[in-house]
Phi, psi and omega in degrees: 000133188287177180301179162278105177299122155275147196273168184312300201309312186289339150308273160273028136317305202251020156283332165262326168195115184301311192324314217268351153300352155272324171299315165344283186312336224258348211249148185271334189251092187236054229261159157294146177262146187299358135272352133353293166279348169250011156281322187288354172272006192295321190290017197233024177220007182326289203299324142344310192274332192292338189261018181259141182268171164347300184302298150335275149004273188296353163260357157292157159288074166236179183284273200311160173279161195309318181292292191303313178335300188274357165299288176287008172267344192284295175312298172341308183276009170299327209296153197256022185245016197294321188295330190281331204274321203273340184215077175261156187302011165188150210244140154037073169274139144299092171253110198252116195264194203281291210251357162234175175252168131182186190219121144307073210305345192227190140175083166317110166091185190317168138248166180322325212278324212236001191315143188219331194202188179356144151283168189326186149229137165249150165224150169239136193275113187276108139306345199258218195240150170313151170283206203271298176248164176032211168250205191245148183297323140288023131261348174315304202295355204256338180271343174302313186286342195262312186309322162326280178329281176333319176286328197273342153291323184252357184057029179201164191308101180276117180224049181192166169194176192221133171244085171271161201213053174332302177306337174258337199085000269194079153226151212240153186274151191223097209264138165306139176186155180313291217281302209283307153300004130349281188289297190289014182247332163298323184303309172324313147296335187284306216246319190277358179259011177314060193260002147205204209269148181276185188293151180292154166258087162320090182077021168290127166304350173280352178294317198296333174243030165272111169330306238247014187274000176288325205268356185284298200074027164268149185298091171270130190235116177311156206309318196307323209274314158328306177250047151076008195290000000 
């Protein structure tokens, strides 16, 4: 009997922390919090948010203050896929690949069915905030899995993906390479041999805002104690 498809979300759940993706599994309700979902629909209103005064702006969830925003939504439409981002050829796809599942928020250009040029491109939408370069390492793994999906869905090569990170203006690209499929076929491996909860992340800052550190029981220690005050 084959493995069980690990799904996008549980991939990069436990690419940031295995522990807390068996705690995850454990809760019934594992639903996105609704502010969560109104950053990612932000990426499906651009040309809206762009046409907004201040005032306006600043009753969105987004970060930056309404003058940087509307900069970078400004930068944004430099792009030459801006059309593809504001109107894409398909909205919150479900895609099932060999070892994974998920839903896409996006997905740019032909399909198998109409190819005419380039492949698809899929994106995935960040509620959080962008690093400095490049992405964060569970969504590289989480765009790995939809190209993956995708290629298995479409019978050809996916080798590109998209991260937006709608609340900033902010998207950034994800070229398919040996380490990062890598990275998503160890994770992968990590969650399908997952038979009881993994090793704890000792003195990680991601422990201090995880629901789940009462039922963890790892030790979190504060900025004072850390630098010896």
């Amino acid at each position: 009997m084959p493995p069980e498809k690990a799904t996008f979300s549980d991939l990069a759940t436990a690419t940031y922390c295995p522990r807390q993706l068996y705690y995850d599994r454990r809760e019934d309700d594992r639903e996105p919090p609704p502010e969560a979902t109104a950053r990612i629909d932000l990426a499906f209103r651009y040309p809206e948010l762009r046409d907004m005064d201040d005032a306006e702006l600043a009753a969105e969830p987004i970060d930056p203050p309404p003058a940087a925003y509307r900069a970078a939504l400004e930068r944004l439409a430099d792009r030459p896929d801006w059309n593809a981002l504001v109107d894409p050829a398909r909205t919150r796809v479900l895609l099932e690949g060999k070892d994974a599942r998920g839903v896409a928020h996006k997905v740019l250009g032909s399909t198998a069915e109409d190819a005419v040029g380039d492949p698809p491109t899929p994106v995935i939408v960040s509620p959080g905030d962008p690093p400095e370069r490049g992405v964060w390492e569970p969504q590289s793994v989480r765009a790995v899995a939809a190209m993956h999906a995708l290629s298995w869905e479409e019978e050809r090569r996916i080798r590109r993906a998209l991260v937006e990170y709608p609340a900033h203006g902010v998207v950034r690209e994800v070229r398919l390479s040996v380490r990062r499929s890598g990275a998503y076929r160890r994770v992968l491996r990590s969650i399908r041999d997952m038979a009881g909860p993994p090793s704890r992340l000792s003195g990680s800052p991601k422990c201090d805002s995880c629901r789940h550190r009462t039922n963890c029981g790892v030790n979190t220690r504060s900025l004072r104690s850390l630098i010896g005050l």
